[in-house]
C-alpha positions as CSV (number, residue, x, y, z in Angstrom):
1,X,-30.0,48.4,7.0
2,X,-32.3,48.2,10.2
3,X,-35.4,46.0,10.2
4,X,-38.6,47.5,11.1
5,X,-42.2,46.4,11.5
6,X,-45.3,48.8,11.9
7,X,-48.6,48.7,14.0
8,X,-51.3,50.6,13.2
9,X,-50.5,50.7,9.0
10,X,-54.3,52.4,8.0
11,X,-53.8,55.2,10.2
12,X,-53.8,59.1,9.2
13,X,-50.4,58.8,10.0
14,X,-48.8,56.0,9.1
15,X,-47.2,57.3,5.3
16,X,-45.1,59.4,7.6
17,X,-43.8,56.7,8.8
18,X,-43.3,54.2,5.9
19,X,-41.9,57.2,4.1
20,X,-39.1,57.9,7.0
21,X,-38.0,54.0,6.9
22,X,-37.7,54.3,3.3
23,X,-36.0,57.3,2.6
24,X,-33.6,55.9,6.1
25,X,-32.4,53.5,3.9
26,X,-34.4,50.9,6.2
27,X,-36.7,48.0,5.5
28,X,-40.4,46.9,6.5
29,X,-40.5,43.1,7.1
30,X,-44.1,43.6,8.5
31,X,-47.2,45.3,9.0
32,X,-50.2,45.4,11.5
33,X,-53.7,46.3,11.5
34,X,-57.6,45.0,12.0
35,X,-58.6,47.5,8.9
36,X,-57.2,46.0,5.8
37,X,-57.3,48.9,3.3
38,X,-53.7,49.2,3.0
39,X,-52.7,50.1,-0.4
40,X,-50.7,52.5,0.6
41,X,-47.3,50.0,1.9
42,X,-47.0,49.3,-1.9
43,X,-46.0,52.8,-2.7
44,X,-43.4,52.1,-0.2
45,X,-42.6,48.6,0.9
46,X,-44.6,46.1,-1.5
47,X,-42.7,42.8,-0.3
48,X,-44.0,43.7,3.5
49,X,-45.7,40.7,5.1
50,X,-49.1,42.4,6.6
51,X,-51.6,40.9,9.3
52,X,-55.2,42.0,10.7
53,X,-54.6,39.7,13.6
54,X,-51.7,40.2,16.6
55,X,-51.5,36.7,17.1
56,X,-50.4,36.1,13.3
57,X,-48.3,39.0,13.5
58,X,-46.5,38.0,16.4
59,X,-45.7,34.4,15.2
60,X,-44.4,36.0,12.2
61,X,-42.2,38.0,13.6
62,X,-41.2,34.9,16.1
63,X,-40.4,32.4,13.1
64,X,-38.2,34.8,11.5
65,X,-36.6,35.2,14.5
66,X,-35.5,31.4,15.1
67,X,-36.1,30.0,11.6
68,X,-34.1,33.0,9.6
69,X,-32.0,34.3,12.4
70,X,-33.8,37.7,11.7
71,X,-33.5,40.4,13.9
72,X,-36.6,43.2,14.2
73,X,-34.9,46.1,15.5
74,X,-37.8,48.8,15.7
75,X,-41.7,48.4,16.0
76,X,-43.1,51.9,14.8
77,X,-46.2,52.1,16.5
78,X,-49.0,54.6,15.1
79,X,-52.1,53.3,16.7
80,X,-54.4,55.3,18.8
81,X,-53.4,57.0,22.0
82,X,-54.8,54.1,24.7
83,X,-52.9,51.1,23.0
84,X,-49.5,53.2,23.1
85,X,-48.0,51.9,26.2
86,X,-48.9,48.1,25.8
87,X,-47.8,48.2,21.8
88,X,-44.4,49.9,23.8
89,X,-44.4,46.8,25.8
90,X,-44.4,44.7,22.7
91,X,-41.6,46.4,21.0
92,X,-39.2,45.8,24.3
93,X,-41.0,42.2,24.8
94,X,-40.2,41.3,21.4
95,X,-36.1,42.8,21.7
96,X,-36.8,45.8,19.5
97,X,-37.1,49.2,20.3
98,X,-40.2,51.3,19.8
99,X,-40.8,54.5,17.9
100,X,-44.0,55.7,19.2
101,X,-46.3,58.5,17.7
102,X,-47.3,61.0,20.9
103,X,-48.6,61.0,23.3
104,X,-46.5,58.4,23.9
105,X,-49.1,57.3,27.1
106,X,-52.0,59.1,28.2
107,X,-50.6,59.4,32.1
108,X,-47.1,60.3,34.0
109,X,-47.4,56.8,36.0
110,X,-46.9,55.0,32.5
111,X,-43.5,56.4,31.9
112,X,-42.4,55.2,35.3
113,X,-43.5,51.5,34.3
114,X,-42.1,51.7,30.9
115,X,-38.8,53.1,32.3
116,X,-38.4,49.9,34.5
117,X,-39.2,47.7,31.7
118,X,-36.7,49.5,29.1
119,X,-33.9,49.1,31.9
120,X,-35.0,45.3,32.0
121,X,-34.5,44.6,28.4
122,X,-31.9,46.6,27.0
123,X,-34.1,48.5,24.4
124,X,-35.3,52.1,24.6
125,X,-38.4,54.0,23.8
126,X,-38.3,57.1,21.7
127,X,-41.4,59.3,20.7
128,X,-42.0,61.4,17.7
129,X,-42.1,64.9,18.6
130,X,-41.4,66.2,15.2
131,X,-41.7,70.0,16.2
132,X,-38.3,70.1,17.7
133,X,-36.9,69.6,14.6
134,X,-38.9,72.0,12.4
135,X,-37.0,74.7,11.5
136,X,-38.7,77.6,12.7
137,X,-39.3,76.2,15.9
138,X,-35.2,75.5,16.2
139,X,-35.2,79.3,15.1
140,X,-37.0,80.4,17.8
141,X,-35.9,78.4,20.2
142,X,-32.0,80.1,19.6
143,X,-33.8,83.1,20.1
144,X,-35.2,82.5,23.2
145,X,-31.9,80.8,24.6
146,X,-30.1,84.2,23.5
147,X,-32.3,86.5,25.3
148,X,-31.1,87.4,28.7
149,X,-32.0,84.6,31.5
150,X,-34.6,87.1,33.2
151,X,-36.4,87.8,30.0
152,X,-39.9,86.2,30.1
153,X,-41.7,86.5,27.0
154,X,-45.9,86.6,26.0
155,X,-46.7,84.0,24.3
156,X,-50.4,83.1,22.6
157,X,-50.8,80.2,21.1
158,X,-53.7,79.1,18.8
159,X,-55.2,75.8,17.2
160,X,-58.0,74.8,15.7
161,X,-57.9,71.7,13.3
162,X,-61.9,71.7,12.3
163,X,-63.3,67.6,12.6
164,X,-66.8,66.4,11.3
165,X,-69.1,64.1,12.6
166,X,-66.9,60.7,12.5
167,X,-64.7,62.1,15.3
168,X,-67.2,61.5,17.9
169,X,-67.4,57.8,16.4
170,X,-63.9,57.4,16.3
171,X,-61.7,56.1,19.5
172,X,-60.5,60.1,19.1
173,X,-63.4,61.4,20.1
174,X,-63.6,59.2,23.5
175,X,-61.5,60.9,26.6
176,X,-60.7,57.5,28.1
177,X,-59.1,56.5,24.8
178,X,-57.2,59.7,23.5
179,X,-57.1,61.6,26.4
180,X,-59.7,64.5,25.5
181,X,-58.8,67.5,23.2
182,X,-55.9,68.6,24.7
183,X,-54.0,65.4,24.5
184,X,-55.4,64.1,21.1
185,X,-54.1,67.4,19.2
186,X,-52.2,69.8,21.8
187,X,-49.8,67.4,22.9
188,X,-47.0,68.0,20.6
189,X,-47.7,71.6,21.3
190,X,-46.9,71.6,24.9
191,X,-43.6,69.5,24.2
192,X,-42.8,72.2,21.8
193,X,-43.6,75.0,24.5
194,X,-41.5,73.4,27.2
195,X,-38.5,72.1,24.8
196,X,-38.3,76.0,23.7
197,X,-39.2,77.8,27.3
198,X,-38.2,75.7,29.5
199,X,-39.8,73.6,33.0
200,X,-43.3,74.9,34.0
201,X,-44.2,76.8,36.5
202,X,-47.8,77.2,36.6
203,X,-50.7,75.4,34.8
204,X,-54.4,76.9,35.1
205,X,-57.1,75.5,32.6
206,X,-59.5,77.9,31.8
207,X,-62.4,76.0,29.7
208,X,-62.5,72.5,29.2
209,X,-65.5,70.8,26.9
210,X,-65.6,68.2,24.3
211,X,-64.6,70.5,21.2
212,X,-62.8,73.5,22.7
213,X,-60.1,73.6,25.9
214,X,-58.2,77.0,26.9
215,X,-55.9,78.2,29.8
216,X,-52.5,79.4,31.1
217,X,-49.2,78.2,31.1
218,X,-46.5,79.9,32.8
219,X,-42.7,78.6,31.7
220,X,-39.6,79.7,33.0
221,X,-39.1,82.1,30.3
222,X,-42.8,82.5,29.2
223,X,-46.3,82.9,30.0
224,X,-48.4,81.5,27.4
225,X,-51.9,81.6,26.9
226,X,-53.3,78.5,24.9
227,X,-56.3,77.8,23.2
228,X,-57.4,74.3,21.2
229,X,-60.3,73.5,19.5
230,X,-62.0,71.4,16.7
231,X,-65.0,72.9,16.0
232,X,-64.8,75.3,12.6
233,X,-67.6,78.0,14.7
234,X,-64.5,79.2,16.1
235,X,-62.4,79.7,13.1
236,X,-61.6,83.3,12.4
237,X,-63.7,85.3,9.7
238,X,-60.3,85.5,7.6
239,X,-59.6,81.8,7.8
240,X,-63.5,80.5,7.0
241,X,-63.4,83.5,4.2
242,X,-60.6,81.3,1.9
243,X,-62.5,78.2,3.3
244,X,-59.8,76.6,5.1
245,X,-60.7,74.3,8.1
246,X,-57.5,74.4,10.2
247,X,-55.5,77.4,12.1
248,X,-52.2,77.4,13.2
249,X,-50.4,80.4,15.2
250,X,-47.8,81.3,17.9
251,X,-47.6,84.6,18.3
252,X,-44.3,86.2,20.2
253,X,-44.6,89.0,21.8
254,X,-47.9,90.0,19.6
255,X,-45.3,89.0,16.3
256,X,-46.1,85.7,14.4
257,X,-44.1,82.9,14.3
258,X,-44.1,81.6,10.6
259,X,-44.4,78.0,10.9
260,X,-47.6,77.0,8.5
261,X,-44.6,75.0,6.2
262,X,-41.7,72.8,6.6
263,X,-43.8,69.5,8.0
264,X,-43.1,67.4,4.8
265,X,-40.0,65.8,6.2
266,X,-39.8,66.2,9.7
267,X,-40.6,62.6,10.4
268,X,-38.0,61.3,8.2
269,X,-35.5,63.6,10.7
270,X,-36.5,62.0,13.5
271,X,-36.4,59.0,12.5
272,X,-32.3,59.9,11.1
273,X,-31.8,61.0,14.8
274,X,-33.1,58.0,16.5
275,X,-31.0,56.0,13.7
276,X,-27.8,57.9,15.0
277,X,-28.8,57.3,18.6
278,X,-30.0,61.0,19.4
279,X,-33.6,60.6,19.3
280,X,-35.9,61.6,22.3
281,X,-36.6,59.0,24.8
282,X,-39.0,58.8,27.6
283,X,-37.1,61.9,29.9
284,X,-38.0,63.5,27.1
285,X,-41.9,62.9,26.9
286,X,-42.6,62.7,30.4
287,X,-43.3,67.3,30.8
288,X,-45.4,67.2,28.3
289,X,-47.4,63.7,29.3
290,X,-47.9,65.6,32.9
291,X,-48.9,69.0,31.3
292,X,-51.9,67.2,29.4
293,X,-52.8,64.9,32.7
294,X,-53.0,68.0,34.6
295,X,-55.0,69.8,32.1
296,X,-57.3,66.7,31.7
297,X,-57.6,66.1,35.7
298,X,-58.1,69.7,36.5
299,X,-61.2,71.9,37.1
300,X,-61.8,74.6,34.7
301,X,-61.9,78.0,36.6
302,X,-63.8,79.9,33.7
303,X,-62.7,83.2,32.4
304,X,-60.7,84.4,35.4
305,X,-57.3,86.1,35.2
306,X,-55.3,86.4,31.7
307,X,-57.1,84.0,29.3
308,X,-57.0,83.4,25.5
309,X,-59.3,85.9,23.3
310,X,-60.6,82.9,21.9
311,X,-62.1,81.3,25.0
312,X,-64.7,84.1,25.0
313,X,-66.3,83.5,22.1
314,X,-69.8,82.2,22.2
315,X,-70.0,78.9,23.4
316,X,-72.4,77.4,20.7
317,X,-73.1,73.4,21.2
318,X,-71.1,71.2,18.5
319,X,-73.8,70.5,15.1
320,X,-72.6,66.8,16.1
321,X,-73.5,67.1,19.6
322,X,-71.3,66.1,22.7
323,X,-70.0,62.7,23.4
């Protein structure tokens, strides 16, 4: 049994997390965060010490360490984007590793530092990216890898996850702080496109605001066009007809890709692989950390060349406004 202690416990998606240290046969010692509704650790770990302050939370975990002679071996970190790499820090600091939810740091230059300071102390860093796990995407990645090498395929892909009005309050809906659209809910996406197509070739962003971003990514075996967004206006008729606010598709070759199901335990298999030593380190993160640095640092062209249908829909302002 590993011991494991958790920043960020009020998040959106921190059950994941307590649920894949549970069902790992694992246990929570402790718990972080400033927002103190928490009930949610007693479905899972009741007997968890939890703090609202780091200091507090640090001397815990410090007395333990001398006083008990107890070890923490992970720090599972699900706090927003910006405070990734210096929660990273703490995990090595502290002699644990760090299970970090993606992006694992909002810029290429952060991996560099962090692979320096793993090296230094012994520990490692692994991120979540759940999608290499799910079993459609393993599906079509063996077919991809079966097709013959000059075979590039035509890939759209499509996501809109619809957000009201707190998201512009929120640390999510500030770029400096989650990176912009493209990092805050694309991120896994990209890692997903280059784990399956391999090492890109060509990155060309199309339309870049504060609710919608859109452009071209050519792979080694794919050229994908991509489009984001979290404004419902852009939902299609079929989708806002059965009122549902979020929209998922990869289409191959103009043929779906079924992967709406099959997210209820994918954390709980990454967390089994990291466990066994298999998980995905910072090598790992680092194409997908560049792709969304480039995307965020680049000027949009507009609707030149092959772009996604959906980046010519009216471009209506958000009802929230822009941040």
């Amino acid at each position: 049994m590993k011991n494991f202690a958790l920043l960020g416990a009020s998040g959106f998606v921190a059950p994941r997390h307590l649920k894949a240290i549970k069902n790992t046969g694992n246990e929570l010692i402790a718990a972080l965060d400033p927002f103190d509704s928490v009930g949610i650790i007693d479905s899972y770990f009741p007997k968890a010490n939890f703090f609202v302050e780091p200091e507090r939370f640090d001397r815990f975990l410090e007395k333990r360490k001398y006083e008990d002679e107890l070890k923490l071996d992970y720090l599972s970190i699900c706090t927003p984007n910006y405070l990734h790499d210096a929660h990273i820090r703490m995990a090595l600091r502290r002699g644990a590793d760090a299970i970090c939810e993606k992006p694992l740091v909002l810029n290429p230059w952060n991996i560099d530092a962090l692979e320096k300071i793993e090296q230094e102390s012994g520990q490692k860093v692994w991120n979540v990216l759940q999608l290499r796990v799910h079993p459609s995407i393993i599906t079509l990645k063996q077919k991809v890898d079966a097709a013959g090498k000059d075979k590039i395929f035509d890939v759209d892909l499509t996501y809109i996850t619809s957000r009201g009005k707190w998201y512009y309050s929120s640390w999510k809906g500030k770029e400096e702080k989650s990176g912009g659209i493209a990092t805050n809910i694309g991120v896994h996406f990209y890692d997903m496109l280059a784990w399956v197509f391999g090492g890109v070739k060509k990155n060309t962003v199309h339309l870049h605001t504060h609710d919608r971003a859109s452009g071209y990514l050519e792979f080694e075996k794919a050229r994908v066009r991509w489009f984001l967004s979290i404004n419902e206006d852009v939902l299609p008729e079929e989708v806002k007809s059965k009122e549902q606010r979020t929209y998922r598709s990869i289409k191959l070759e103009g043929e779906e890709v079924e992967f709406s199901t099959g997210f209820t335990d994918l954390h709980t298999r990454v967390y089994e692989g990291i466990l066994s030593g298999k998980g995905y380190g910072l090598s790992e993160a680092r194409t997908a950390i560049e792709i969304v640095h480039e995307v965020r640092t680049q000027k949009p062209i507009g609707l030149k060349g092959d772009y996604h249908p959906f980046a010519s829909k009216k471009l209506t302002d958000h009802p929230f406004g822009q941040v």
